[in-house]
C-alpha positions in Angstrom: 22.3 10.4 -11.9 18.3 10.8 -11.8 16.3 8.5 -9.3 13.4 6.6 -11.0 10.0 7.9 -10.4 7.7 4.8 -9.1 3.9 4.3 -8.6 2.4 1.4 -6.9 -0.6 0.7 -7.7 -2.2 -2.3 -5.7 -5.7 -2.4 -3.5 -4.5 -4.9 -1.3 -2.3 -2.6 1.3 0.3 -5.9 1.7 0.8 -6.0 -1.7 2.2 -1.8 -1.5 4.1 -2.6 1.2 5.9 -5.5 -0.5 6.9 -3.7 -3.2 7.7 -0.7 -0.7 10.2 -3.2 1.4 11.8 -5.1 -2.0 12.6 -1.4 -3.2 14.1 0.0 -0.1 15.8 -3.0 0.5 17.4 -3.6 -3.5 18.0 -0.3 -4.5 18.5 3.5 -3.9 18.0 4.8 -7.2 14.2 4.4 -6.6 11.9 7.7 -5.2 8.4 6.6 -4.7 6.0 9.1 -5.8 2.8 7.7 -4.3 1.1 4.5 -3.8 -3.2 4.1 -4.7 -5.5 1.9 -3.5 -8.0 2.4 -6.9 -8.1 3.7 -9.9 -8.9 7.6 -9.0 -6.4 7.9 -6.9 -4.1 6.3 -9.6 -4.5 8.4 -11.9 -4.7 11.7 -9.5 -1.0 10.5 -8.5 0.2 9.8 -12.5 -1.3 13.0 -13.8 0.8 14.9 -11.0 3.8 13.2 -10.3 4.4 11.3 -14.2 6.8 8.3 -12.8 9.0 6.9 -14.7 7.9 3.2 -13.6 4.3 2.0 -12.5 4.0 -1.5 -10.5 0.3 -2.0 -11.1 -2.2 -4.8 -9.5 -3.7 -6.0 -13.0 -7.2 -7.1 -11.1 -8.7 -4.1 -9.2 -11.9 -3.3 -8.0 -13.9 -1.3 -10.0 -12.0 -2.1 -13.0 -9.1 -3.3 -14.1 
């Protein structure tokens, strides 16, 4: 069995951990690749690690 890849992209560092917490709590078939605070580092983390599942913060600074 192959873990699912995630990214979580959020710029509101309660919002990662969350998601971080709901995760590790619900499942174990779940690696997490990275998590970004904007938009750079977002795609710096996709282009590298290409996860399987993104749980992304529709309103960002700096675009959205």
């Amino acid at each position: 069995m192959s873990l699912i890849k995630v990214l979580i992209i959020d710029d509101e560092t309660a919002g990662i951990f969350a998601i971080e917490h709901l995760l590790s709590t619900y499942t174990d078939k779940v690696v997490l690749v990275g998590s970004a605070r904007n938009i750079e580092e977002a795609w710096e983390i996709i282009n590298k690690s290409r996860p399987d599942l993104i749980f992304l913060d529709l309103q960002m600074p700096r675009g959205s």
